[in-house]
C-alpha positions in Angstrom: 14.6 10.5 76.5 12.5 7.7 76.8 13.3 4.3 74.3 10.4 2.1 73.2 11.7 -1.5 71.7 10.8 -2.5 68.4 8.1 -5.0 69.4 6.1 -2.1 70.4 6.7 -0.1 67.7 5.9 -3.1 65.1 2.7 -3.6 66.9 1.6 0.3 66.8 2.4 0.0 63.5 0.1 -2.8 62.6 -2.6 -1.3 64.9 -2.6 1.8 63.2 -2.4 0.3 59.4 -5.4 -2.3 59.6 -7.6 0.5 61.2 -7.0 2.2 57.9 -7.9 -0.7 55.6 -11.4 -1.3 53.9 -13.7 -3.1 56.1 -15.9 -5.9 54.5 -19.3 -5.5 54.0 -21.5 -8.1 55.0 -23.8 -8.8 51.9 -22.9 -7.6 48.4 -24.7 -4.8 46.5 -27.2 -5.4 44.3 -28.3 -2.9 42.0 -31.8 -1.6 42.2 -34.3 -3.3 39.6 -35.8 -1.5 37.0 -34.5 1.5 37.5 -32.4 3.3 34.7 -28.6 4.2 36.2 -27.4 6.5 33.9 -29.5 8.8 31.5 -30.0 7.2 27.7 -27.7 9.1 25.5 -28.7 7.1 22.2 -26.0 4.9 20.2 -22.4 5.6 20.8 -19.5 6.1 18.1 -16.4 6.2 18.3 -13.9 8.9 16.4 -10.3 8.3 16.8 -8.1 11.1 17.2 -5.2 11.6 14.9 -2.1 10.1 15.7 1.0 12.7 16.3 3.4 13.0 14.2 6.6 14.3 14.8 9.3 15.2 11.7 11.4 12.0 11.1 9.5 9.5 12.9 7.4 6.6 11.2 4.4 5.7 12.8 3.2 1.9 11.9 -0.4 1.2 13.4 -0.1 -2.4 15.2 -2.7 -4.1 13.0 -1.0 -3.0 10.0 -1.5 -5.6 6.6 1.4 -6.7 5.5 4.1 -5.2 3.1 3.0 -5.6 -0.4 5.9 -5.9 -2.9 5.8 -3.0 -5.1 9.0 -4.5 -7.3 8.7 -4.7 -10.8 7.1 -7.6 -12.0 9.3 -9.9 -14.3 9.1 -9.9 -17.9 9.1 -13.2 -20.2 11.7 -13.3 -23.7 13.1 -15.5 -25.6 15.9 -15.3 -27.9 16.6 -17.7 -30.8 20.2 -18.6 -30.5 21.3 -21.3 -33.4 19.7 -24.6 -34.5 22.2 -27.3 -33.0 21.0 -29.7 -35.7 19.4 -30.3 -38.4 20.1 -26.6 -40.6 17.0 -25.8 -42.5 16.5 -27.8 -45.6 17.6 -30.7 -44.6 16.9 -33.4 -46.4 14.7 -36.7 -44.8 13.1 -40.0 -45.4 9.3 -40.2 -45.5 9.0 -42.1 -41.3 12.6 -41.3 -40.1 12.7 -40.1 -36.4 14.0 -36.4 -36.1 15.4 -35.2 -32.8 15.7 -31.7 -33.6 17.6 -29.7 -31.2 17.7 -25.9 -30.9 19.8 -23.5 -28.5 17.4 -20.1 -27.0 18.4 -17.7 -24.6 16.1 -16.5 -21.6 16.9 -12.7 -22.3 13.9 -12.2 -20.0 13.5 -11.6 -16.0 11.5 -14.0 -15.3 12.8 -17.6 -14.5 11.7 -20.7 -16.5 10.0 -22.8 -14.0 7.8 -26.5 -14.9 4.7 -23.8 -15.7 6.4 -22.9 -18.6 5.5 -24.1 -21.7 6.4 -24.5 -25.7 3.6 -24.9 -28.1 3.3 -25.6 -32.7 2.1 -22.2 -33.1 2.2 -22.6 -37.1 2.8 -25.5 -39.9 2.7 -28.8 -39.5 3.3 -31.3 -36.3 5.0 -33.6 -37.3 4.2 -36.4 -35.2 5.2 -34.2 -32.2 2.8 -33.6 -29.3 1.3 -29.1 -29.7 2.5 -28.7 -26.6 5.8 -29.7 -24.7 7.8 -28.2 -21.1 9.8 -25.4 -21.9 13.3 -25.9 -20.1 13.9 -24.5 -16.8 16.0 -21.7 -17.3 17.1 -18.3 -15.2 17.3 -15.2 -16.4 21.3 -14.7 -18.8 21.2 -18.5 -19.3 21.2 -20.5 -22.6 19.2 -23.5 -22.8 18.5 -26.4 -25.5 14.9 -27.0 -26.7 14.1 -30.7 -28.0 11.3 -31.9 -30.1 10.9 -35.0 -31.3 10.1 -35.3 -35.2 8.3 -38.3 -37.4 9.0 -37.3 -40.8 5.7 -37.7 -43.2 5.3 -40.0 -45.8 4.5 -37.3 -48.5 7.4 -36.0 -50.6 7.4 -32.3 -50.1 9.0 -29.0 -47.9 7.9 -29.0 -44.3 7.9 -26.5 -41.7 7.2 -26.6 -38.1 6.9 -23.5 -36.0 7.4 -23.2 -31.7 7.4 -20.4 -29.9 7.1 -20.3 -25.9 4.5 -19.5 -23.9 4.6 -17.9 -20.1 2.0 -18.9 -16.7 -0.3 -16.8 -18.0 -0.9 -18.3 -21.2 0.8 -15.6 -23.5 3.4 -16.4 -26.1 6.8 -14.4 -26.0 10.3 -14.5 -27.3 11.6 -15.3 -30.8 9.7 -18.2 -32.9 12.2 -21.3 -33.3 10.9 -23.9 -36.9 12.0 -26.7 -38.5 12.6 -26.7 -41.8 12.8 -30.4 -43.9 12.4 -31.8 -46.8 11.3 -35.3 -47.3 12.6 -37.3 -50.0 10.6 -39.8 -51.4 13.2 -43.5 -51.8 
C-alpha cells in the first residue's frame, strides 16, 4: 500500500475544487434593448392567504395598532357633606367678608384634577368670581370647597348656589348654597 503525504493531497484538493468554481466572464451582460422579456400580464394584486390557526394559540400580526383600553370610563359625583360654617340663615352685615366653607365628598370614579371646576349655577354672586377650581380630590375622599363672600348692602335673604362641573363641561354631583341674611345697622 502506497502512502501519499498530506502536501499532495492538500494540493489535489485545491486542484480539484477551483476547477469546480464559476469562472469570470469577461464583460457583463447587458440585456437586449427593446425587446419585451417576459409576456405583459396586466396589473398585479396581491391576495394574502389566511393565516393558520391552530386551537389555543393567539396569532398577533407584527404591524398590529396598539391596545385600546376598553375599561370603563370614570364617572363624575359629588356629594354634599355639611356646611363647615356659616349654617343657613345666618345673619350678616351689608359689606362684611364671608369665607364660606363647605365639606363634599368625590363619591365618583373619576379623580378631581386642576380641569375641574365649580361654578354660581343659581342666585346671587355675591361678590364671588362664577367660576372657581374645584379641589383636587380622588375617588372616597372628602374635600373642603371655599368661596369667598362680600355681603350686599341691601337688607334682605340671600342665596348663592354651586355645583361642580367635570372636563367636559357638564355639571354633576349634589348643589352646595349659601344661605344669609343681611341685616341692615
Amino acid at each position: 500500500m502506497r502512502m501519499y503525504s498530506s502536501p499532495v493531497i492538500i494540493l489535489t484538493l485545491v486542484i480539484l475544487l477551483t476547477g469546480c468554481a464559476p469562472q469570470p466572464t469577461t464583460s457583463p451582460f447587458i440585456p437586449p434593448a427593446n425587446e419585451t422579456l417576459l409576456p405583459s400580464v396586466g396589473p398585479l394584486s396581491f391576495t394574502p392567504a389566511p393565516l393558520p390557526t391552530t386551537i389555543g394559540t393567539t396569532i398577533t400580526p407584527v404591524n398590529q395598532p396598539a391596545a385600546v383600553n376598553t375599561e370603563a370610563p370614570c364617572y363624575n359625583s359629588l356629594r354634599f357633606v355639611e356646611d363647615l360654617n356659616f349654617p343657613d340663615g345666618t345673619v350678616v352685615m351689608p359689606g362684611e367678608k364671608i369665607e364660606k366653607l363647605w365639606r363634599v365628598e368625590n363619591n365618583g370614579t373619576c379623580s378631581w384634577d386642576s380641569r375641574y371646576r365649580m361654578r354660581l349655577v343659581e342666585g346671587d354672586q355675591l361678590g364671588a368670581p362664577v367660576e372657581l377650581a374645584l379641589f383636587p380630590a380622588r375617588p372616597g375622599t372628602q374635600a373642603k370647597l371655599r368661596v369667598i363672600f362680600i355681603a350686599p348692602r341691601e337688607s334682605r335673604v340671600y342665596r348663592s348656589t354651586w355645583q361642580a362641573f367635570g372636563p367636559d363641561g357638564l355639571v354633576f354631583g349634589d348643589p352646595f348654597y349659601i344661605d344669609l341674611f343681611v341685616q341692615s345697622p
